[in-house]
ROPA-374110 format. One record per residue (C-alpha): x, y, z; residue number from 1. Coordinates in Angstrom, 1 decimal, m for minus. Layout:
BEGIN
[atom [X; Y; Z]; NUM]
...
END
This chain:
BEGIN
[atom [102.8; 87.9; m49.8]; 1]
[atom [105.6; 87.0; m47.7]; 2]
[atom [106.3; 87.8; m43.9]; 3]
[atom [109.5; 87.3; m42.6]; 4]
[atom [110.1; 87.2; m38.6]; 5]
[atom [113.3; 87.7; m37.1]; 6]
[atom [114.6; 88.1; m33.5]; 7]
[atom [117.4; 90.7; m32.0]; 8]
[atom [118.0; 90.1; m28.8]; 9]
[atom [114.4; 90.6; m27.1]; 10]
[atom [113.5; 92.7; m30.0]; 11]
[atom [111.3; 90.9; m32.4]; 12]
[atom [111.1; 92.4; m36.2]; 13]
[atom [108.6; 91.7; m38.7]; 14]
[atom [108.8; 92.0; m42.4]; 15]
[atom [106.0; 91.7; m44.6]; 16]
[atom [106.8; 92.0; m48.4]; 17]
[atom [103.6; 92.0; m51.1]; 18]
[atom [105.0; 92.4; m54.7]; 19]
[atom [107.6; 95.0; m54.7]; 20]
[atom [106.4; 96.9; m51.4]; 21]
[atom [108.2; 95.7; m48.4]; 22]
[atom [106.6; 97.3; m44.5]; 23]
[atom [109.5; 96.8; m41.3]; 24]
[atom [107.6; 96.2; m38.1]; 25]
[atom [109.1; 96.1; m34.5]; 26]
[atom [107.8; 95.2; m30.9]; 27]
[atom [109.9; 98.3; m29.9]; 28]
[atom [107.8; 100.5; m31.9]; 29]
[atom [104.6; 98.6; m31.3]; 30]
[atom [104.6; 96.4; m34.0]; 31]
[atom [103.2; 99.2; m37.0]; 32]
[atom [104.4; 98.7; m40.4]; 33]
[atom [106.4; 101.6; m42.0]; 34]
[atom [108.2; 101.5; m45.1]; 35]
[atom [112.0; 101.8; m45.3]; 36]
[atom [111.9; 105.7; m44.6]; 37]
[atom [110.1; 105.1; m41.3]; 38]
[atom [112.8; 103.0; m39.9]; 39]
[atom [116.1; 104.7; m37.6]; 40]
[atom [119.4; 103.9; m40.1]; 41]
[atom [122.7; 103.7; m38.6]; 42]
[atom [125.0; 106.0; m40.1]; 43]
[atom [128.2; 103.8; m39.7]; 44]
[atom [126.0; 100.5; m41.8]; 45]
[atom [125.2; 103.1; m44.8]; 46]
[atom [127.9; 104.5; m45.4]; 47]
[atom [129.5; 100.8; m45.5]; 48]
[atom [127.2; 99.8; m48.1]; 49]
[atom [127.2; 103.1; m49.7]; 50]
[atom [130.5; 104.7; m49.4]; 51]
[atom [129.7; 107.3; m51.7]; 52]
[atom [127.2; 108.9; m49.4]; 53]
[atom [129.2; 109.4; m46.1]; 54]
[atom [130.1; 113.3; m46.8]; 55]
[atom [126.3; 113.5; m48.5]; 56]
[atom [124.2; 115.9; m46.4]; 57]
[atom [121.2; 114.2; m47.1]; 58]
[atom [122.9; 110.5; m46.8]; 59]
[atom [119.2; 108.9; m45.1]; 60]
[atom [116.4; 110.0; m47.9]; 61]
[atom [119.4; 108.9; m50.7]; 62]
[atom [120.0; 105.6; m49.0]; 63]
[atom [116.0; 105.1; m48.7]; 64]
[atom [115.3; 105.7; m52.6]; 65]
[atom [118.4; 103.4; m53.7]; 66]
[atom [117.1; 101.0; m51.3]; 67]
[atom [113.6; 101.1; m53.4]; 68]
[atom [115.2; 101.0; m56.3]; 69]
[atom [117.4; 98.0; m55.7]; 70]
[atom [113.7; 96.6; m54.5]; 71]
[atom [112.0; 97.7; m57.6]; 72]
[atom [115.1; 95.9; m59.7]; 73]
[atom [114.2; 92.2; m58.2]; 74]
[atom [112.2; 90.0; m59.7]; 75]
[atom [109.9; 88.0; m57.1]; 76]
[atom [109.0; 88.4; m53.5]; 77]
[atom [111.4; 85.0; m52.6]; 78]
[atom [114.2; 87.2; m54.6]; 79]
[atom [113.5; 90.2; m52.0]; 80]
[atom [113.2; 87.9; m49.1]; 81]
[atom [116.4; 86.0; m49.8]; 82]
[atom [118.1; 89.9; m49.8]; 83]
[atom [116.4; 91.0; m46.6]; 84]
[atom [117.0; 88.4; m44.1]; 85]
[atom [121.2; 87.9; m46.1]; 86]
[atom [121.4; 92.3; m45.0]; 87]
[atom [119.9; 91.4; m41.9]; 88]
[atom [122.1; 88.6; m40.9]; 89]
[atom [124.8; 90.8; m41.4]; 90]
[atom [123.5; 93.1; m38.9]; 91]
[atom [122.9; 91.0; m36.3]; 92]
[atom [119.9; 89.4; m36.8]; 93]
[atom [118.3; 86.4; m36.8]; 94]
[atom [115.7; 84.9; m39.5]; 95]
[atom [113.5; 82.7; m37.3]; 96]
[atom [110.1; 82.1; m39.4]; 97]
[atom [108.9; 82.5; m43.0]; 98]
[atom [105.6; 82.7; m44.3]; 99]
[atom [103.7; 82.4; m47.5]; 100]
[atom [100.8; 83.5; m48.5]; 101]
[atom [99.0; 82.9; m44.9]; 102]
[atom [100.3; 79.5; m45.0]; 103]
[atom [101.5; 78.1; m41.8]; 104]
[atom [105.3; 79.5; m41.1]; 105]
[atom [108.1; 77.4; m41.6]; 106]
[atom [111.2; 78.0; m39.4]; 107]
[atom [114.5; 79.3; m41.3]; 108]
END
């Protein structure tokens, strides 16, 4: 298990991945872990990474299940968490802790 914690302006996000099933937390929505289809996607940053699906009528559930796929495609939990906080970055945020397997964080 890996949890990753990253900051957005007074937002604080947590990640937790175990194996292949990665949870999104967020102070803003009380800190309860959802999968990727619980989370609010912004239009504009899908259809950048997925040009194919800015006419699609259904453009959130398609970019949800080719986001679990490119999860399911990855090797280890260190392969998934180098991917998360690298998308992340490019949103804006910023990778402050990591943590392994209860271990005591270590600041990224």
């Amino acid at each position: 298990m890996i949890e990753l914690i990253f900051e957005l302006g007074s937002e604080v996000i947590l990640v937790v991945i175990t194996g292949k099933d990665v949870k999104f937390g967020s102070t803003a929505y009380g800190a309860t872990l959802t999968d990727i289809s619980g989370l609010k996607l912004d239009y504009r940053g899908v259809c950048e990474e997925f040009p194919d699906l800015e006419l699609a009528d259904n453009w959130r559930e398609q970019a949800c299940e080719r986001f679990k796929d490119m999860i399911k495609n990855m090797k280890t939990e260190d392969e998934i968490s180098n991917y998360i906080i690298e998308e992340l970055q490019k949103q804006g945020y910023r990778a402050i802790k990591k943590r392994r397997k209860g271990f005591r964080p270590i600041d990224l």
